[in-house]
C-alpha positions in Angstrom: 15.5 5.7 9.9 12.5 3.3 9.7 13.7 -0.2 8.0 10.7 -2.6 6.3 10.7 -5.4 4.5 7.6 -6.0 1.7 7.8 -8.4 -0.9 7.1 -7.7 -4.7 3.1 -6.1 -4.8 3.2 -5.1 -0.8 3.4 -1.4 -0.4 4.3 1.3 2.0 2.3 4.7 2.6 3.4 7.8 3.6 0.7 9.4 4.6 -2.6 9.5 3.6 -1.8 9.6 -0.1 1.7 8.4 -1.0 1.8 4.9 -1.8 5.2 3.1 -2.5 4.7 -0.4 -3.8 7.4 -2.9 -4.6 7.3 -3.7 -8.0 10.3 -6.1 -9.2 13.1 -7.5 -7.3 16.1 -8.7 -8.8 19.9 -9.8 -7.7 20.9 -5.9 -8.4 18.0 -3.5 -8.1 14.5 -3.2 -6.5 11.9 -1.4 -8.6 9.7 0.7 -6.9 6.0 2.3 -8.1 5.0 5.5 -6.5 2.2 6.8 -6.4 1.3 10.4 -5.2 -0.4 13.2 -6.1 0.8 15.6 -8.7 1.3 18.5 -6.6 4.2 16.4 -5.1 7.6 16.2 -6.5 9.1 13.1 -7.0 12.8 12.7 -7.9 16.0 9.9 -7.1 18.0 11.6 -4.8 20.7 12.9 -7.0 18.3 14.3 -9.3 16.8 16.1 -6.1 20.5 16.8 -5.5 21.2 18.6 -8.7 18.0 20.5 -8.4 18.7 22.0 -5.0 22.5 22.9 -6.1 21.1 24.7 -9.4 18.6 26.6 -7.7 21.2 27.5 -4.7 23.8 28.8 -8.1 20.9 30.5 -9.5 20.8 34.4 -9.3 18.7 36.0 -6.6 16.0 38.3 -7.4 15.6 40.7 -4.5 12.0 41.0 -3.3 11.7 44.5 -3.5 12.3 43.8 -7.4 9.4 41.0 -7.7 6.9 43.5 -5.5 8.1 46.6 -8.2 7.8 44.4 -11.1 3.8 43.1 -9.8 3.1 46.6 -9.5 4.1 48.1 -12.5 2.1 44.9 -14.3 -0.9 46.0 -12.5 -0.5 49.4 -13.6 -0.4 48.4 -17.3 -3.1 45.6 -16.6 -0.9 42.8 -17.8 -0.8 39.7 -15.9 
């Protein structure tokens, strides 16, 4: 685990184009900006969490079943 310190406006970036930027500090959270493009997810961990656990308790579609059901649509010329 990488530990830094940055005062309130200084700003991390993870990669080329994810900025993290303390925001505020107070005596019983730190508030953080992020900035990064849309394509990216970005969640608190235990929203993440609770993602990953709901998709993992979702039902499975075999492939098969997706391939059968793109091929009948392409038959009837739906998309």
């Amino acid at each position: 685990m990488l530990i830094l310190s940055r005062k309130i406006n200084e700003s991390i970036m993870v990669g080329e184009d994810i900025e993290i930027k303390v925001v505020d500090v107070s005596s019983r959270a730190i508030k953080l900006g992020i900035e990064a493009p849309k394509d990216i997810a970005v969640h608190r961990k235990e929203v993440f969490d609770a993602i990953k656990n709901e998709n993992l308790a979702s039902p499975q579609v075999p492939q098969e079943k997706v391939f059968s059901l793109l091929e009948y649509m392409k038959t009837k010329g739906e998309r």
